[in-house]
MDTraj code that builds the backbone (N, CA, C; nanometers):
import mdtraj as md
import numpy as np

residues = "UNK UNK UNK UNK UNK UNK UNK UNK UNK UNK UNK UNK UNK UNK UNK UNK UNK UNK UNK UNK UNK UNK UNK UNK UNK UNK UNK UNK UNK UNK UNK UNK UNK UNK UNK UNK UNK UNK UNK UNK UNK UNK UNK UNK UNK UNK UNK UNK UNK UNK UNK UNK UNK UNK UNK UNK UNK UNK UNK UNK UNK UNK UNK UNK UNK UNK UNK UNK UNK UNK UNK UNK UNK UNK UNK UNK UNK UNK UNK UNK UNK UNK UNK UNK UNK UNK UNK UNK UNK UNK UNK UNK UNK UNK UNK UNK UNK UNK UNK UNK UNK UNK UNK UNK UNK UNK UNK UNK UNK UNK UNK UNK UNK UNK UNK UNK UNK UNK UNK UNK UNK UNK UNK UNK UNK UNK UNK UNK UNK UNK UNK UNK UNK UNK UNK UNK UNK UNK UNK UNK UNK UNK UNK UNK UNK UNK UNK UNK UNK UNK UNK UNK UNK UNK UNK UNK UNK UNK UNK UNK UNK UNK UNK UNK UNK UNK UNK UNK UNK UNK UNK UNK UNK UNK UNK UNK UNK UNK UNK UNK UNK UNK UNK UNK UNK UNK UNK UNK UNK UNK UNK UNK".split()
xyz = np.array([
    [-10.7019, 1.0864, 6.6188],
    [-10.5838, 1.1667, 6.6123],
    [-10.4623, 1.0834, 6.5708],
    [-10.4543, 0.9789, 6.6278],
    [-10.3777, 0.8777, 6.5841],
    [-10.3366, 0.7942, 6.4874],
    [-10.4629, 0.8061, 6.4041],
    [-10.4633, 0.7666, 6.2642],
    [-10.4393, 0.8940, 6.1844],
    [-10.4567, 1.0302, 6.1986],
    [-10.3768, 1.1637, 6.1311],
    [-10.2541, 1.1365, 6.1522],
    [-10.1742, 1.1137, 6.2499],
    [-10.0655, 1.0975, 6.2554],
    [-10.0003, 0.9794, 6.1542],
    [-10.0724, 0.8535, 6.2030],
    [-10.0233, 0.7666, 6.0544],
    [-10.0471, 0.7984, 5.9128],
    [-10.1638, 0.8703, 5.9011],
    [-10.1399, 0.9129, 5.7601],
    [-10.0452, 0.9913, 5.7108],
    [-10.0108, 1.0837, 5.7979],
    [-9.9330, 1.2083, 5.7816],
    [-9.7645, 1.1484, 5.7527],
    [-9.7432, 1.0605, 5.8491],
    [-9.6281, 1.0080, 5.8623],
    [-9.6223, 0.9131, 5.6852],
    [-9.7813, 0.8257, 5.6790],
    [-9.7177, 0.7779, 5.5403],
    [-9.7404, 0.8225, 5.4349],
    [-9.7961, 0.9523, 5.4228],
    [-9.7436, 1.0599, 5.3358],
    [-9.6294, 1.1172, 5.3358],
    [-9.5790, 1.1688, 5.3953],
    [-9.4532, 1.2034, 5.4234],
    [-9.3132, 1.0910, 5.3825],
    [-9.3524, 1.0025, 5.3968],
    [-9.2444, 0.8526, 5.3651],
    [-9.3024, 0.8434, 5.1719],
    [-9.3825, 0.9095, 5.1690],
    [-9.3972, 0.8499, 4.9992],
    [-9.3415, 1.0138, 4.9678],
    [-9.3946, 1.1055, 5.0239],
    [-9.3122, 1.2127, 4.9620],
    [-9.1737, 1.2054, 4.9357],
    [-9.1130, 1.1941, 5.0802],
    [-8.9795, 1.1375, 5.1063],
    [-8.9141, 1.0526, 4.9951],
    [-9.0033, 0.9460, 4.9527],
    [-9.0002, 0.8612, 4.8539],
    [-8.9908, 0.9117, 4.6655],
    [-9.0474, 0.9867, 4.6846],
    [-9.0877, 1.0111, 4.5554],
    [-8.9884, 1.1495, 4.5204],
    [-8.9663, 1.2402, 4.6455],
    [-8.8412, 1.2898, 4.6265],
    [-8.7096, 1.2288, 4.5998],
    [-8.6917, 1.1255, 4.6707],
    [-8.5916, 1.0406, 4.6908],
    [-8.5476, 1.0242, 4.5040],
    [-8.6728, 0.9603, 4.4142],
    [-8.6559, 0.9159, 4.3440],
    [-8.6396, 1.0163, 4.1819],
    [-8.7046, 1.1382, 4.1987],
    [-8.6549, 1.2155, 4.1600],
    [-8.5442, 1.2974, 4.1096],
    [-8.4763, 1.2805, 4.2686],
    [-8.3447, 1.3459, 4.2551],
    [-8.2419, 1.2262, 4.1711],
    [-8.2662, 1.0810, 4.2043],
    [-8.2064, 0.9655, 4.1593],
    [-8.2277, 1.0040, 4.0050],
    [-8.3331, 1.0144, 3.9437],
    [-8.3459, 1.0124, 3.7909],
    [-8.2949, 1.1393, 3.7760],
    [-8.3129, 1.2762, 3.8226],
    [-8.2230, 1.3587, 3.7849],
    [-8.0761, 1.3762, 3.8086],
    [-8.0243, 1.3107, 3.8632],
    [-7.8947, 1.2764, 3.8393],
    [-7.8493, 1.2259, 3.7531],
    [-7.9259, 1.0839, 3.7254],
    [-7.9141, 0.9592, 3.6127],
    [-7.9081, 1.0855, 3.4784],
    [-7.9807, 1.1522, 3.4295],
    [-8.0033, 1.2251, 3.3460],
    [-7.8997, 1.3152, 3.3170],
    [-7.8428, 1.4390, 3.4205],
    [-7.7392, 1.5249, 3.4152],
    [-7.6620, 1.4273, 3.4256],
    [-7.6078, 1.3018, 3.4503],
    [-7.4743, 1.2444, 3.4484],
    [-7.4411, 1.2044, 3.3043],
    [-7.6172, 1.1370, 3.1993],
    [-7.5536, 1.0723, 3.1045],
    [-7.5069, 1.1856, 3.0024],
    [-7.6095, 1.3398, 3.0210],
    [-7.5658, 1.4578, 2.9763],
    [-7.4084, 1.5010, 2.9824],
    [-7.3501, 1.4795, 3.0996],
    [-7.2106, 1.5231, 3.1687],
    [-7.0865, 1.4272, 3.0715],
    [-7.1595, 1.2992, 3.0549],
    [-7.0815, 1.2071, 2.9855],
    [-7.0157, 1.2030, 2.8537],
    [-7.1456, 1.2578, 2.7832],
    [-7.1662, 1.3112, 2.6169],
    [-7.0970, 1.4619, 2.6077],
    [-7.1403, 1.5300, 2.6976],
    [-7.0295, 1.6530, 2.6707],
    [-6.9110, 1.6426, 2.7240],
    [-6.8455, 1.5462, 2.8133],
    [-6.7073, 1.5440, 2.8243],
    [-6.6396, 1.4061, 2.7437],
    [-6.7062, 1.3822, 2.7088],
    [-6.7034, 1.2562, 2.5462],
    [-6.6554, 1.3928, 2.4297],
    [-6.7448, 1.4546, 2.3972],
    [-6.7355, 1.5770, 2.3010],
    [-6.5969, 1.6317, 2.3229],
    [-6.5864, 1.6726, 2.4427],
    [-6.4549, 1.7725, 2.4759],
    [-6.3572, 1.6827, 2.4026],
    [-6.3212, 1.5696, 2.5236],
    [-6.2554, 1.4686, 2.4535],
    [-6.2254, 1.4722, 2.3137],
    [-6.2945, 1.4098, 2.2437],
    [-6.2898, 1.3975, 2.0789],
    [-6.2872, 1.5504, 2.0519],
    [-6.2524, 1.6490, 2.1004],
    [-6.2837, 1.7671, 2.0222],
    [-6.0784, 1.8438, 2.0638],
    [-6.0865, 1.7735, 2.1842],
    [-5.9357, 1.7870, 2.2042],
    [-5.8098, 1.7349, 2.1662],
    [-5.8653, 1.5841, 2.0389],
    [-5.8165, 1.5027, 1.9891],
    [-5.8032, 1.5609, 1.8461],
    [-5.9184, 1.6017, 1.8049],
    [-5.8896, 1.6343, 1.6994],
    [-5.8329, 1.7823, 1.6642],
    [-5.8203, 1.8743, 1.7531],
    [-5.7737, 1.9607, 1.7347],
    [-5.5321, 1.9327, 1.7648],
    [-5.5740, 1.8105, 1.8712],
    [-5.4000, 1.8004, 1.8832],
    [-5.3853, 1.7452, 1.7799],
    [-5.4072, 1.6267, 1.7249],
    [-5.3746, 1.5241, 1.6458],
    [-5.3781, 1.5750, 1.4873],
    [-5.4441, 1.6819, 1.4567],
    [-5.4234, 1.7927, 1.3526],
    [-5.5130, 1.6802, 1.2243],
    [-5.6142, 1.5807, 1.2210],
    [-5.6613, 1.4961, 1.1004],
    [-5.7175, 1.6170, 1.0230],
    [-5.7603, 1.6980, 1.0426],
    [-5.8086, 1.8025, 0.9509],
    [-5.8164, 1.9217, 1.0332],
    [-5.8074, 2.0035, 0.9454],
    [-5.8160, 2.1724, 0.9687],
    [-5.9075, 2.2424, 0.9329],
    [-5.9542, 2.3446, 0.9669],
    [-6.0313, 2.4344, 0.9039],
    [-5.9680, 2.4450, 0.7406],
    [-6.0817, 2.4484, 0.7137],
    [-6.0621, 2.4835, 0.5150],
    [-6.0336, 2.3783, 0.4895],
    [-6.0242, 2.2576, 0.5439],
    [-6.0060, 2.1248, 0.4711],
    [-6.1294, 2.0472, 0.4129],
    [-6.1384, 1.9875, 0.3028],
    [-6.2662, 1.9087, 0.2406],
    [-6.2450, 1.7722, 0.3303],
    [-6.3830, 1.7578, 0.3791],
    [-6.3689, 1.5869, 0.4678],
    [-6.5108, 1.5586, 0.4408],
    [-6.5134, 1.3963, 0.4135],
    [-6.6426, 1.3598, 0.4375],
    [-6.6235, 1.2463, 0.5525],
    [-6.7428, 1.2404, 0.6136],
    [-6.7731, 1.1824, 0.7171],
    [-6.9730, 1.1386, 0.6884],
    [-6.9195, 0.9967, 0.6276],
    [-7.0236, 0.9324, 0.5806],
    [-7.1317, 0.9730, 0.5057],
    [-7.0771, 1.0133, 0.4313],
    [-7.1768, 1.0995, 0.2814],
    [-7.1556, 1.2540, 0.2797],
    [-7.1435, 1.2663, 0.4217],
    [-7.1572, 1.4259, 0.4476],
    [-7.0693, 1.5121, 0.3938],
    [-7.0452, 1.5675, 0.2656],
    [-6.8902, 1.6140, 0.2356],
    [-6.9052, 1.7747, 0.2175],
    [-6.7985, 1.8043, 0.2933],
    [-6.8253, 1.9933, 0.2920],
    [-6.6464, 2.0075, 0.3613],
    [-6.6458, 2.1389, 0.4052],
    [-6.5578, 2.2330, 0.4093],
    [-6.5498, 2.2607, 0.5553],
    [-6.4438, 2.2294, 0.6626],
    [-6.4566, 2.2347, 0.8082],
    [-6.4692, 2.4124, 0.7796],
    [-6.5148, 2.4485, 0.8524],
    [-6.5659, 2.6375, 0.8828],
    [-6.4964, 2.6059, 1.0294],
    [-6.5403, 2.5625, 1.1278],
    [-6.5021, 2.5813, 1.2598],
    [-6.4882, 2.4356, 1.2940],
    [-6.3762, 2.3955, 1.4486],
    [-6.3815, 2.3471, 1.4959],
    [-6.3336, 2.3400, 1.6742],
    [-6.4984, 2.3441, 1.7338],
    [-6.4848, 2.3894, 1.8946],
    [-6.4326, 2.2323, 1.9421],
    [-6.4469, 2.2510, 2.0724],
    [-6.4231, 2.1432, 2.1859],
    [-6.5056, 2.0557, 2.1922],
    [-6.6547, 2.1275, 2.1856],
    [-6.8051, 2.0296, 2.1487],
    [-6.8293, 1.9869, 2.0045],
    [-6.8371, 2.0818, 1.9336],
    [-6.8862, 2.0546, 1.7504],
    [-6.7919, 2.1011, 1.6795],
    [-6.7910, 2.0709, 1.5221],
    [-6.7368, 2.0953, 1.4392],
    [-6.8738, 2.1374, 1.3247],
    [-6.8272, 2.2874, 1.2509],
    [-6.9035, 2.2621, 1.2045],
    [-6.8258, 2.2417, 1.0055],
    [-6.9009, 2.2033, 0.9292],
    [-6.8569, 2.1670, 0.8282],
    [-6.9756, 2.2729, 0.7247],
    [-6.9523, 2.3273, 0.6078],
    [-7.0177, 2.3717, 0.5089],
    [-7.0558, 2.2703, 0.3700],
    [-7.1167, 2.2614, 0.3455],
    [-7.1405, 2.1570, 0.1959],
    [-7.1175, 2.2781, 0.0955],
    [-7.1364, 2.2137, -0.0330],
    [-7.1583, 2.2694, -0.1418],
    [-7.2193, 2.3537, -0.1564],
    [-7.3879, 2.3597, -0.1172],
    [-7.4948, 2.4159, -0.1182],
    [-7.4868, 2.5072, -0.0204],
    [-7.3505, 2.5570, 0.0627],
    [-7.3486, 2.6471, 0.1666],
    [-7.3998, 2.6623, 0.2771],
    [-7.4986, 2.5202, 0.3032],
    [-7.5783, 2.4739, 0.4733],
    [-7.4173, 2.4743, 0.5353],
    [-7.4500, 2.4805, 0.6822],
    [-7.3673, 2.4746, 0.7386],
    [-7.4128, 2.3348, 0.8791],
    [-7.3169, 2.2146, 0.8699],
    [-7.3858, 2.1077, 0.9067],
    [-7.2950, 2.0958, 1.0552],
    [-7.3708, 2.1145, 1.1398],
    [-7.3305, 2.1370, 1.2813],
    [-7.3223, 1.9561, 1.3822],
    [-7.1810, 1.9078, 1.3566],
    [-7.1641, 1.7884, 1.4361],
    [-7.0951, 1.8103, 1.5761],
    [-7.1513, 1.6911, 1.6440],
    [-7.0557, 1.6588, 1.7638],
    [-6.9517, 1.6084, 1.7195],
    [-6.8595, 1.6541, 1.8230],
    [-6.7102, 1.6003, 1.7939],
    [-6.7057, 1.4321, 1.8110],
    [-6.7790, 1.3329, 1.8940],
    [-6.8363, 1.2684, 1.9598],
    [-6.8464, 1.1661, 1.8316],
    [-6.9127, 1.2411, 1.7442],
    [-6.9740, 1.1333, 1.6478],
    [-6.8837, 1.1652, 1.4863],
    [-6.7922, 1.2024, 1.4666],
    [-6.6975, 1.2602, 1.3877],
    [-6.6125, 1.1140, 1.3540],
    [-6.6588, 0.9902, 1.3157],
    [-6.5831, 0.8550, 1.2554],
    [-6.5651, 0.8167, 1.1459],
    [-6.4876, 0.7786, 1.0934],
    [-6.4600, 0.7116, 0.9345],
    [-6.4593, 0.8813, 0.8864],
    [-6.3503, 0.9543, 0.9368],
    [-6.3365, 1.0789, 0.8578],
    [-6.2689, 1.0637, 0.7422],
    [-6.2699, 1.1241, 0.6098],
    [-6.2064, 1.1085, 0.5380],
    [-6.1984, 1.2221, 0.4450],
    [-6.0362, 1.2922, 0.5128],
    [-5.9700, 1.3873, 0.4501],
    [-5.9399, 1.4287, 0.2825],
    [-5.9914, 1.4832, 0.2357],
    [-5.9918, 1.4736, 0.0921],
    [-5.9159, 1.5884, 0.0451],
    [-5.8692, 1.6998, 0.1627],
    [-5.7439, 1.7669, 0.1352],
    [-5.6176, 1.7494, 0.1131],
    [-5.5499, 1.6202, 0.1875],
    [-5.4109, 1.5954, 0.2596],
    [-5.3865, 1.6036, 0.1007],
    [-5.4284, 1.5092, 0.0156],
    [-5.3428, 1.4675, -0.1407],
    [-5.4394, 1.5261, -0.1804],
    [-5.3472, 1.4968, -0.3326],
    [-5.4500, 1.6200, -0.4142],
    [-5.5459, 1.4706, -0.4551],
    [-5.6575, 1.5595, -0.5530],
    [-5.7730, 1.4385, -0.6333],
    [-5.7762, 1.4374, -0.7623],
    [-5.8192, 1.3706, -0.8066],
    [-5.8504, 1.3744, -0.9506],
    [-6.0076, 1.4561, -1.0149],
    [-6.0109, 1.5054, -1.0708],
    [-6.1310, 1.5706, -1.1878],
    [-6.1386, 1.4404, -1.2806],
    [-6.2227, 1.3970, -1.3050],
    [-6.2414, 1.2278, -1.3804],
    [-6.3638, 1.3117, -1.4777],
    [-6.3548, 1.2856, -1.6366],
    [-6.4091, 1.3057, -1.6820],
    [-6.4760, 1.2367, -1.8530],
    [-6.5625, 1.1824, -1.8727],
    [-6.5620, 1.0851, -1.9422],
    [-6.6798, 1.0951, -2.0618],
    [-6.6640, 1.0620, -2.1812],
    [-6.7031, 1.0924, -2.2736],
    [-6.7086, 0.9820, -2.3771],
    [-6.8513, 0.9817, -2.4554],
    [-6.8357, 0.8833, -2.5460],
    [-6.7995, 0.9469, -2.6740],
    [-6.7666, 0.8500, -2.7821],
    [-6.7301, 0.8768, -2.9457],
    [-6.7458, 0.7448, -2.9765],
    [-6.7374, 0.8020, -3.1125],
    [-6.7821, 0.6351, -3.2161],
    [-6.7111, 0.5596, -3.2451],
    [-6.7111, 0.4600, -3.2574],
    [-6.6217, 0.2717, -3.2236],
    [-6.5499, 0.3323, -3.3485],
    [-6.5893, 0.4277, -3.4723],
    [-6.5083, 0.4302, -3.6202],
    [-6.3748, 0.5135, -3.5239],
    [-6.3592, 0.6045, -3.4414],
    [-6.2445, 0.6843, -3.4165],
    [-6.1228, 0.5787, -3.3762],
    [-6.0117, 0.6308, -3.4436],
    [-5.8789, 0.5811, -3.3820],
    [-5.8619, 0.6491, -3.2835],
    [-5.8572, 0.5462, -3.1829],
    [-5.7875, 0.5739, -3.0200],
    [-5.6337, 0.6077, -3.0170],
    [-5.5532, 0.5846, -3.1091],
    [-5.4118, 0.7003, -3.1269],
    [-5.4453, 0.8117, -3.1742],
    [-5.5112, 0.7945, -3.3058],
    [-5.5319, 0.9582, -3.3185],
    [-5.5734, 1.0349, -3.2137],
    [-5.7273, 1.0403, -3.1302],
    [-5.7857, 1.0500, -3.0516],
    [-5.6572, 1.1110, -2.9345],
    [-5.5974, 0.9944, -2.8683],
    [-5.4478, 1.0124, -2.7919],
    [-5.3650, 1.1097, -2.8313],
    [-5.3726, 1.1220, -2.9517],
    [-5.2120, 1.2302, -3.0077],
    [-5.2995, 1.3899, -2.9678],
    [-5.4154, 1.3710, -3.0348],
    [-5.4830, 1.4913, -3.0239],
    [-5.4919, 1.5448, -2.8602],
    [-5.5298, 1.4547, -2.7640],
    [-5.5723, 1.5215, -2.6460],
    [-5.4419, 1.5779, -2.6130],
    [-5.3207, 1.4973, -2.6415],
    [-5.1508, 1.5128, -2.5773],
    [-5.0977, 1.6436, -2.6326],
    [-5.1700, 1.6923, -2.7253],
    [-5.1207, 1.7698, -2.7584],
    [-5.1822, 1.9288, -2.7245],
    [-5.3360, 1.8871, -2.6965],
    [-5.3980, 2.0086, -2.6906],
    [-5.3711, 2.0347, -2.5475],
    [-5.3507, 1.9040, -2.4495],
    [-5.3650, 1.9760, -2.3076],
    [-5.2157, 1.9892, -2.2191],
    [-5.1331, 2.0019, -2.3098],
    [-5.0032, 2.1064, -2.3176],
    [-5.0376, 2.2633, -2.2836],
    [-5.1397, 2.3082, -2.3150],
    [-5.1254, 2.4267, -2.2623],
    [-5.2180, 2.4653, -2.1529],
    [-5.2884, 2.3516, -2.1312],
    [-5.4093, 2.3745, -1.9827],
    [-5.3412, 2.4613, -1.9034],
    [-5.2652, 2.3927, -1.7962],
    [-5.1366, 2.4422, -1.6797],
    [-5.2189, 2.6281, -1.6954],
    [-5.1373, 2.6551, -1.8162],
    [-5.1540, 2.7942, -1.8164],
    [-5.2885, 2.8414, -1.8093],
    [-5.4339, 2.7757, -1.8870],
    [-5.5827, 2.8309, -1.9135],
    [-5.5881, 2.7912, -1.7314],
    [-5.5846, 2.6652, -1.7011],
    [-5.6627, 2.6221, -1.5727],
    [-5.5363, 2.6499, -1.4700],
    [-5.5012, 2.7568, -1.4041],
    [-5.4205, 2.7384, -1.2631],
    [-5.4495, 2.6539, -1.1596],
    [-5.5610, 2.6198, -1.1999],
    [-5.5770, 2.4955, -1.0548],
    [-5.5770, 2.3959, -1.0649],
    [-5.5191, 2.3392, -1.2411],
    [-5.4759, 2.1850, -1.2388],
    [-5.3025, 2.1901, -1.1376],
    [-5.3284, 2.0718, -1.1382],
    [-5.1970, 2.0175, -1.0880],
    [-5.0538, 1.9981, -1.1659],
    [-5.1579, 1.9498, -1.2653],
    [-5.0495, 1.8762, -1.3739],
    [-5.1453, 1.8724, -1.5081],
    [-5.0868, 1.8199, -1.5728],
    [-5.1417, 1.8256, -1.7408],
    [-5.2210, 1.7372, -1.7448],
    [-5.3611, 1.7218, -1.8094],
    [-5.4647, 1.6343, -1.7814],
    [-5.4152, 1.5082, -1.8838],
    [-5.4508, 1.4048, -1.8612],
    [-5.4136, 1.2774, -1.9060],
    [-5.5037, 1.2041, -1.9835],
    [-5.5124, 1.1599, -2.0868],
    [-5.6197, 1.1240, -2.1764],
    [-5.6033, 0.9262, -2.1255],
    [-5.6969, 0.8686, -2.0711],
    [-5.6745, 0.7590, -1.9950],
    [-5.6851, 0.5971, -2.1130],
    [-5.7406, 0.6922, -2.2493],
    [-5.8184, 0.5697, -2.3281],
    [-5.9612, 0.5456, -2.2804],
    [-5.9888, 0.4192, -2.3193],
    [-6.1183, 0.3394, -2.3245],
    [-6.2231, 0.2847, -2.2080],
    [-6.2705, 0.4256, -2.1673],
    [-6.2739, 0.3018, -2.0572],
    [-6.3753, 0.2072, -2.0273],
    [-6.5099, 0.2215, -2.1413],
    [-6.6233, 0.0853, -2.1976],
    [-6.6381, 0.0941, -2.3253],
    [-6.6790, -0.0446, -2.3510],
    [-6.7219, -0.0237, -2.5125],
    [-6.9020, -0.0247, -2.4719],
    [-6.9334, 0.0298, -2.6045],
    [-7.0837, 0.0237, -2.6273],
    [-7.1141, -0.1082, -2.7493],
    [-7.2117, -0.0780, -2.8242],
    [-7.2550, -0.1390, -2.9098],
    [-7.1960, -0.0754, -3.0237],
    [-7.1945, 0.0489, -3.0701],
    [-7.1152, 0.1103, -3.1778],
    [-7.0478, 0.2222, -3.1123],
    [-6.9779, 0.2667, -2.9738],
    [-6.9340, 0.3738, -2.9508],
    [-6.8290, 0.3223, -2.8164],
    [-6.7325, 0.3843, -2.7746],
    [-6.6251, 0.3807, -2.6651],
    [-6.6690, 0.4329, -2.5742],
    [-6.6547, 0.4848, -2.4536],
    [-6.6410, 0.5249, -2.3418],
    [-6.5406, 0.5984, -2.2618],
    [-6.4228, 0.7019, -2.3002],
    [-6.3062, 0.7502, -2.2933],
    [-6.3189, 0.8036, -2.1343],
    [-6.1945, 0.8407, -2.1124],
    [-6.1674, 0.9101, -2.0053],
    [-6.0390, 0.9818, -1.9818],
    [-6.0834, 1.0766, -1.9343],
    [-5.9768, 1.2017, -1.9143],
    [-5.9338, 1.2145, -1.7496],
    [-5.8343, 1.2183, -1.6839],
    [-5.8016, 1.2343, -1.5383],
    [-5.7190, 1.4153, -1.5861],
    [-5.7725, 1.4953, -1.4117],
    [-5.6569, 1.5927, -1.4358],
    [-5.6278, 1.5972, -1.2679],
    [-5.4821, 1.6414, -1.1969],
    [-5.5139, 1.6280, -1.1039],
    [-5.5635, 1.7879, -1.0418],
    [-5.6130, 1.7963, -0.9328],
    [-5.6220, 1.9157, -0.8818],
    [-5.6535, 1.8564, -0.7634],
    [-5.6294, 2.0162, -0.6709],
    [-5.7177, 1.9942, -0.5412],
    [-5.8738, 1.9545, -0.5053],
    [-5.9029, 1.9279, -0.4280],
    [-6.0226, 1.8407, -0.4049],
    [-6.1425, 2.0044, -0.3780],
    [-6.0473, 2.0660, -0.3525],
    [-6.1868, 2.1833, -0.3862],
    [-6.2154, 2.2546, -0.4969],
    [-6.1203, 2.2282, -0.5945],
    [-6.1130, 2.2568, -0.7392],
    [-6.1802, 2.1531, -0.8055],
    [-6.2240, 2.0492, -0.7800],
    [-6.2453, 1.9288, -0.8424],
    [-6.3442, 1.9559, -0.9442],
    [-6.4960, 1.9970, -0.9081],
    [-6.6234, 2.0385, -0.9343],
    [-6.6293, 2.1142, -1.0480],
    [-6.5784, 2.2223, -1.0071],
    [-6.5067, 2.3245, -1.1031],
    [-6.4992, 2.2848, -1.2256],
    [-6.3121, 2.2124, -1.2031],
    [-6.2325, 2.1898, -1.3160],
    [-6.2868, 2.0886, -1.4049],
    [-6.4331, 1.9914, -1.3450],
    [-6.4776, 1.8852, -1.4229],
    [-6.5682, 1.9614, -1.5239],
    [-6.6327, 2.0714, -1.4455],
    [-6.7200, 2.1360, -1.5337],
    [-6.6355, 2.1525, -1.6730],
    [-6.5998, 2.2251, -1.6180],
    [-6.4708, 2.2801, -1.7514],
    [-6.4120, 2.1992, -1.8578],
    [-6.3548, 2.1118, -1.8144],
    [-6.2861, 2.0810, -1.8705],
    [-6.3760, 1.9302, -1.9671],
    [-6.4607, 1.9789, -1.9087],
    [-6.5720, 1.8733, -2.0011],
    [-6.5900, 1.9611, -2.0940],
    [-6.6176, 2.1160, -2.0838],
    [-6.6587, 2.2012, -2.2479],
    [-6.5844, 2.1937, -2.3003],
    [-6.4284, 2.1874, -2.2567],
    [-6.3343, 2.2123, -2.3322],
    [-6.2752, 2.1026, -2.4037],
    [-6.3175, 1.9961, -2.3877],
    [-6.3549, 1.8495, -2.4262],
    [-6.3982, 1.8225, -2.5768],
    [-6.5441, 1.8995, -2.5145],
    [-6.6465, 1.9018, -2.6521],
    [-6.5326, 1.9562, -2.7494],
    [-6.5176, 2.1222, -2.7312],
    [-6.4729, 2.2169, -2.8197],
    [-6.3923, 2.1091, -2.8837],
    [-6.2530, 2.0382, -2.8171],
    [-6.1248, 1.9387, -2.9025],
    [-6.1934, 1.8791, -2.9738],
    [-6.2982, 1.8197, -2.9374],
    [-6.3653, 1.6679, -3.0344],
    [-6.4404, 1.8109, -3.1608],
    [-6.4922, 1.8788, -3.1161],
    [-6.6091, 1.9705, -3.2460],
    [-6.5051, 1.9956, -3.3380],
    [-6.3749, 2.0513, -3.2942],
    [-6.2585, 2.1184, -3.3437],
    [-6.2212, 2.0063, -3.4334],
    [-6.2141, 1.9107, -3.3815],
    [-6.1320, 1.7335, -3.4872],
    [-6.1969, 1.6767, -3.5766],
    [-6.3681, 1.7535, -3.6203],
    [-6.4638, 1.6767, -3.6429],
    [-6.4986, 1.5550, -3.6124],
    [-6.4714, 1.5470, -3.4710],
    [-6.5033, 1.3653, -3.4036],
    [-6.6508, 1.4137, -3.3217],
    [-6.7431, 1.3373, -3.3286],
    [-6.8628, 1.3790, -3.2849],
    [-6.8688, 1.2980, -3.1321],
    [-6.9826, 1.3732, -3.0305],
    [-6.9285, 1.3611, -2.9456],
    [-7.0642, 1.3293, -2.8937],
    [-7.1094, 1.2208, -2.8210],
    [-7.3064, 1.1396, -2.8029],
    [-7.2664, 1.1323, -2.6418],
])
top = md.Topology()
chain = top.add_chain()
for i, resn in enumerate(residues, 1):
    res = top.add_residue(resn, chain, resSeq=i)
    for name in ("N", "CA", "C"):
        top.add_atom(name, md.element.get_by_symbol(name[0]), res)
traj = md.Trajectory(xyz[None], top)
């Protein structure tokens, strides 16, 4: 009978035990949980006072570049291009980089043959993109013909800047690359 009793008792001390240790790791667990979501709040209360971006603003945050849609207390979420919608912790939201605040450039670049004069070339773009403003409303300013910007073996490397907003960018490069071609087809300057 006496030895039921010691068993019982050191069962009971390992139960005891093993409860004991249980509740220890489930704590350990909901605390580091408790930590990360009031980490989140945190950074989510920072960035909503401190105003670094807004909804509808373009930001990338380490490759990731899209369009803030929402931003809670826990996540932010951001849209890409492709219209995923990429769901972050506020937590992990570093090296943001606002691509709304200033405007950007549309960079657009094109080769022609080493025979073209780069004034002519110059007079021509200065003159044709005098009337962009009006075709493209979402330049900024009048696109800028930059010159040279590599040589080849028999051909240049040109470049065109226009400014616009950073969500116009895509767009206006498309564009303003056909409308590129058309000047050069229009000048008979051929365009590789």
């Amino acid at each position: 009978m006496s030895e039921n009793k010691t068993e019982n008792k050191t069962e009971e001390k390992r139960n005891y035990t093993i409860t004991l240790a249980s509740l220890g790791l489930g704590s350990l667990i909901i605390g580091m949980g408790a930590r990360e979501l009031i980490t989140d709040i945190i950074a989510g209360l920072f960035i909503i006072f401190e105003g670094d971006f807004r909804v509808g603003d373009v930001i990338d945050i380490g490759g990731c570049v899209g369009m803030v849609q929402e931003i809670g207390l826990r996540t932010t979420k951001i849209a890409g291009w492709n219209k995923n919608v990429k769901i972050l912790n506020n937590r992990n939201l570093t090296n943001v980089v606002n691509m709304t605040r200033q405007s950007s450039y549309a960079l657009i670049s094109f080769m022609v043959p080493a025979s073209v004069d780069i004034g002519f070339l110059k007079e021509i773009f200065v003159e044709e993109f005098k009337t962009y403003p009006e075709k493209y409303p979402e330049l900024l300013d009048v696109p800028k013909f930059m010159g040279i910007k590599s040589f080849q073996a028999n051909s240049f490397e040109c470049r065109v800047i226009a400014e616009v907003d950073e969500i116009n960018r895509g767009k206006l490069e498309y564009e303003l690359s056909g409308a590129i071609k058309q000047i050069l087809k229009k000048n008979g300057i051929p365009n590789f």
